[in-house]
C-alpha positions as MATLAB code, in Angstrom:
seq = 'XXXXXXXXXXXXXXXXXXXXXXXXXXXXXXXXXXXXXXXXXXXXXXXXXXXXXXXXXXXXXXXXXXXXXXXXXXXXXXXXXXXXXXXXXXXXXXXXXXXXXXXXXXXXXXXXXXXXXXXXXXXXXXXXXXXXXXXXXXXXXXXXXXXXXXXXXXXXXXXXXXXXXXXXXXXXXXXXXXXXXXXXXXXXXXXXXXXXXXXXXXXXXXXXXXXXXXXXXXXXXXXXXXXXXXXXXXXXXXXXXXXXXXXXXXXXXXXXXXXXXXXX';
ca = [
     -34.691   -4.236    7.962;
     -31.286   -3.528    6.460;
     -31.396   -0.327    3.755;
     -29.628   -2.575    0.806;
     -29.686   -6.560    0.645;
     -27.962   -9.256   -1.694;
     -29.867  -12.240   -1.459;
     -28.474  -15.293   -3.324;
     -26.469  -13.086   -5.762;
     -24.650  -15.175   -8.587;
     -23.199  -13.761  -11.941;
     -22.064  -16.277  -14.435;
     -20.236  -15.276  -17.426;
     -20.394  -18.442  -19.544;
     -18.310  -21.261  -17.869;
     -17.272  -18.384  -15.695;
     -18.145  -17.701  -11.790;
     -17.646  -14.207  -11.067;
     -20.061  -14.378   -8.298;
     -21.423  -17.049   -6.248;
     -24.140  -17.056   -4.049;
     -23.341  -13.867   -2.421;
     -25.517  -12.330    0.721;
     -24.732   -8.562    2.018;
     -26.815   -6.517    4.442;
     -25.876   -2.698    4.482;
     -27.541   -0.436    7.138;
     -28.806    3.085    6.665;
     -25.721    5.449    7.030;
     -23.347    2.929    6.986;
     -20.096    3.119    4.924;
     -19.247   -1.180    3.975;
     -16.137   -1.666    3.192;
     -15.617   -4.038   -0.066;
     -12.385   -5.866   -0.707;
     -10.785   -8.546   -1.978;
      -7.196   -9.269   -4.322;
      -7.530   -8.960   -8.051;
     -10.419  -10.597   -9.704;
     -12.843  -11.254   -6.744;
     -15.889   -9.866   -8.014;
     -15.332   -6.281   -6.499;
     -16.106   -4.541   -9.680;
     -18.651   -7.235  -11.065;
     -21.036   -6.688   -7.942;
     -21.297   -2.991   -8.612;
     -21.989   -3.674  -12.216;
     -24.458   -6.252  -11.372;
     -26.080   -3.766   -8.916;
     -25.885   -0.835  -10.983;
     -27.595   -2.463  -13.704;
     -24.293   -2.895  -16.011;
     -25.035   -6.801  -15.690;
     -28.273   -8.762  -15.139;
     -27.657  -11.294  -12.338;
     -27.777  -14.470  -13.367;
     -29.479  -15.641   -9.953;
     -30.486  -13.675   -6.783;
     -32.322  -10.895   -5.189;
     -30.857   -7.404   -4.968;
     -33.208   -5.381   -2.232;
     -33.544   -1.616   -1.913;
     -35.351    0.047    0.478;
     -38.193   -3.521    0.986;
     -38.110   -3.511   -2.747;
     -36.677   -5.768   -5.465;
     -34.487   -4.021   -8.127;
     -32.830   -7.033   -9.789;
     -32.368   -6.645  -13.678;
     -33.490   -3.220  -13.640;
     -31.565   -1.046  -16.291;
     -28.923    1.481  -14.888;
     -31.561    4.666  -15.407;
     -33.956    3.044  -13.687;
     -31.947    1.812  -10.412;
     -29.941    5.611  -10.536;
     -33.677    7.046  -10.198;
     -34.588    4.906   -7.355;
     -30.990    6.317   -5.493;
     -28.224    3.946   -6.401;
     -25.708    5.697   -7.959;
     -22.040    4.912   -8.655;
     -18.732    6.097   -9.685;
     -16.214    4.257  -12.023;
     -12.308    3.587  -12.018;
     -12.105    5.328  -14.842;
     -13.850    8.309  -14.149;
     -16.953    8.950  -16.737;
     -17.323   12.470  -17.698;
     -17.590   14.888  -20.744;
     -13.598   16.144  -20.916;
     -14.933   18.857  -22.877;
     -17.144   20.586  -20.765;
     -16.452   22.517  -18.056;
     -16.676   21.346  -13.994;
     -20.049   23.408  -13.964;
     -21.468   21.771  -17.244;
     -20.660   18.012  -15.886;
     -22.522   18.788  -13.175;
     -25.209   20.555  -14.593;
     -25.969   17.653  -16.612;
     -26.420   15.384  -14.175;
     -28.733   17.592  -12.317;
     -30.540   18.173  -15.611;
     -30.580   13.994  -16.440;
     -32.213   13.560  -13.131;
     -34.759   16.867  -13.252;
     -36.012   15.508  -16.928;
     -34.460   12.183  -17.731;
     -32.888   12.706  -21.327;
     -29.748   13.470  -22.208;
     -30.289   14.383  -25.583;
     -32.629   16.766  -24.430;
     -30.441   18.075  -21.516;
     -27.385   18.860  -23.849;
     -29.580   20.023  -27.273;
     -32.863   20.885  -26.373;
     -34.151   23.582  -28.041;
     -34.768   26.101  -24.533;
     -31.358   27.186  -23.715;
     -32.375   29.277  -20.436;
     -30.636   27.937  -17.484;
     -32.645   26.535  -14.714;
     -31.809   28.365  -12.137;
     -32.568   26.202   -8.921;
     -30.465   23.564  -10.613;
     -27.363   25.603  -11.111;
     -27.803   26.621   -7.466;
     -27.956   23.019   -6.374;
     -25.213   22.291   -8.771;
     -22.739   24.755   -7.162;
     -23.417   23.808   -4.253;
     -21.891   20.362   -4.901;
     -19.175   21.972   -6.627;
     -17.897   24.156   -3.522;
     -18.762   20.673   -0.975;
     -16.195   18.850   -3.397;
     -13.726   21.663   -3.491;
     -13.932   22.564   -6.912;
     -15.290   26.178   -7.064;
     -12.167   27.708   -7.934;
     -12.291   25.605  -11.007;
     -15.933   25.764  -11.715;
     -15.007   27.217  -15.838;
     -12.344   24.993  -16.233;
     -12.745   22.111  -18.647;
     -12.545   18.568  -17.076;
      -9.873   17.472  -19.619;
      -7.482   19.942  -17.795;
      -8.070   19.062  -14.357;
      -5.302   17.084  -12.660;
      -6.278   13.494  -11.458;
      -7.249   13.964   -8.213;
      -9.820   16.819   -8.897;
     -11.184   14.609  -11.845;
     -11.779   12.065   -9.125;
     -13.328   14.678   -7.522;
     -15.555   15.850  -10.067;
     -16.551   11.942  -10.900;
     -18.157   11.943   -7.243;
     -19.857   15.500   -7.614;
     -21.612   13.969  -10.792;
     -22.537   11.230   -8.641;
     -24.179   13.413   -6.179;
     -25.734   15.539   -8.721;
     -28.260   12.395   -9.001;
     -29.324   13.070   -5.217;
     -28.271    9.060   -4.356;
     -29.126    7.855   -1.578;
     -26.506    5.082   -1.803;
     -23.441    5.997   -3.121;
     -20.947    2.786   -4.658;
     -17.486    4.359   -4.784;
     -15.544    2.361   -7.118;
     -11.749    3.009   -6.412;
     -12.090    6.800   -5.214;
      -8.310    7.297   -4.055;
      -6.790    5.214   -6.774;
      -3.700    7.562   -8.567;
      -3.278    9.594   -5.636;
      -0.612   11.159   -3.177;
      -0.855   10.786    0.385;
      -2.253   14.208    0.663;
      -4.687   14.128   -1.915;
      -6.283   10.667   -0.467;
      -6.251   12.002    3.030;
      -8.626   15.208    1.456;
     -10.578   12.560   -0.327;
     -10.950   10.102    2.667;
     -12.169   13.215    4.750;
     -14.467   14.056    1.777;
     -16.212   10.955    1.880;
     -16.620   10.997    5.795;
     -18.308   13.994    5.291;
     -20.727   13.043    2.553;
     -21.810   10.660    4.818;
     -22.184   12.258    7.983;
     -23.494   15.858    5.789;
     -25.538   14.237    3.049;
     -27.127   11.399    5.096;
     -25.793    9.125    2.370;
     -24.908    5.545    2.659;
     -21.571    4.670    1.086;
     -20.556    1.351   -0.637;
     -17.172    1.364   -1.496;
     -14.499   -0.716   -2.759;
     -10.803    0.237   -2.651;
      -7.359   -1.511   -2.545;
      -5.878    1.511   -0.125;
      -6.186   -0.798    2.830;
      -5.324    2.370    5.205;
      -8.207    4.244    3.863;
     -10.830    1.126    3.944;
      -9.596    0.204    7.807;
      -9.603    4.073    8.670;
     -12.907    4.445    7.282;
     -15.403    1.920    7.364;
     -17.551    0.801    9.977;
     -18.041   -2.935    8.490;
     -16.146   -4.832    5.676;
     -16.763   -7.813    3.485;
     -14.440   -9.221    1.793;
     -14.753  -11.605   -1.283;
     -12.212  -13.883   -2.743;
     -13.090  -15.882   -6.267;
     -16.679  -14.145   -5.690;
     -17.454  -15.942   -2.575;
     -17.963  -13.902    0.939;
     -14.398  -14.741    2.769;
     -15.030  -12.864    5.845;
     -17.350   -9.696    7.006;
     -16.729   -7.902   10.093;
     -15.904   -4.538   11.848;
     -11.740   -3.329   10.718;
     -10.205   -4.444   13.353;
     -11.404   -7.769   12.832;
     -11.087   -8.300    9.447;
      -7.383   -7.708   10.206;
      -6.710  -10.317   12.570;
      -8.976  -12.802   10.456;
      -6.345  -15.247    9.236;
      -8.324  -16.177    6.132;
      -8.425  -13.069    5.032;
      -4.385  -12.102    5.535;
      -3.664  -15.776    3.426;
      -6.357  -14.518    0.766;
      -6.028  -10.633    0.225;
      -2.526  -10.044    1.883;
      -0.765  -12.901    0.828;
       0.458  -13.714    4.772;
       2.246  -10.409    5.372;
       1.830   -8.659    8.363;
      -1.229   -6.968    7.830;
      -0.363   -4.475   10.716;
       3.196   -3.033    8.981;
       1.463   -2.878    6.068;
      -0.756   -0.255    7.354;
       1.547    1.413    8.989;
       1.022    0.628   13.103;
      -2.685    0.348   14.986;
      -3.614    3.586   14.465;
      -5.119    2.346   10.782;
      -7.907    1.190   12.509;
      -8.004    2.717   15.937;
];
């Protein structure tokens, strides 16, 4: 039995189809690959699973149990957690704090209470845990600085250590390298191998880096006007024709990504 399931999956917005009768399997440990060109339901299946939207039909299966229409609190408890393009976080607290409240959110489920409850003591297993994410994402030389002053790339960073302050045990990535320089999406590609491989996590990600998807995913589906198109290991996703027509608009997919060794 696969980890995470679509069954059926359609999302409706009035007259509108952002997704249509959409099936995806995703196995334990796996990072899945999710692309498509502008507008193919990328970022409306991660709401839909996240609990953002309610589906309009469908199943959505974790772990042999339905969570379909379950709010976002509810489906982040039971290990689904994602991150946003626009990375969510309090600009005026510190790396430390973001995390801390994340860890605090999950250890008693109120933010309210988290931020001003009336015992300020610090838990000290949680800041333990929560620095330990910290130095994994690279950001314990910045631990006291305030998220509004980080540059992008360690924002992005701090986005996914919030994530993983939750414990998930599926992670959706939403656009992880988007804003960034060769060198800081090569750190962040090796980051999220190694979430997976040291955090026994499985990774759902969407990206439009097509290097980073084809160098790091073991599977990808692809969806184009919020249909499947294709699904299939890198290397033959890029020598589907379909999907070169659809997402790359004919080029050749291969100089695009700069030679074989994208996906060798």
């Amino acid at each position: 039995m696969a980890m995470f399931e679509v069954r059926g999956l359609c999302k409706n917005f009035g007259g509108l189809t952002a997704i249509s009768q959409l099936n995806l399997e995703v196995e334990e440990g796996e990072i899945r690959g999710v692309i498509g060109p502008n507008g193919a339901g990328k970022t409306t299946l991660f709401s839909v699973i996240s609990g953002v939207y309610k589906p309009t039909r469908g199943k959505i299966v974790y772990l042999g149990k339905e969570m379909s229409g379950l709010k976002s609190s509810q489906i982040a408890a039971r290990g689904v957690v994602r991150t946003f393009q626009r990375t969510a976080l309090f600009h005026h607290f510190t790396v430390m704090d973001n995390v801390l409240v994340a860890r605090h959110l999950r250890a008693k489920g109120g933010l309210f209470r988290t931020i001003f409850g009336t015992s300020r003591r610090i838990d000290m297993e949680q800041e333990k845990k929560a620095l330990k994410i910290i130095d994994f994402m690279g950001l314990s030389h910045l631990k006291d600085e305030l998220a509004d002053n980080l540059p992008h790339g360690h924002q992005r960073a701090l986005g996914i250590a919030v994530a993983l302050a939750s414990e998930p045990k599926l992670l959706m990535l939403d656009e992880p390298v988007t804003g960034m320089d060769p060198t800081e999406t090569q750190h962040m590609t090796d980051l999220i191998k190694k979430i997976r491989d040291e955090w026994a996590m499985t990774i759902l990600l969407v990206e439009h880096d097509m290097k980073v998807v084809m160098g790091i995913c073991d599977k990808i589906s692809v969806l184009n006007f919020g249909k499947k198109l294709a699904e299939g290991l890198p290397k033959q996703i890029l020598d589907n024709p379909d999907v070169i027509e659809a997402y790359l608009g004919g080029e050749d997919v291969v100089a695009l990504l700069g030679g074989e060794e994208a996906v060798a």
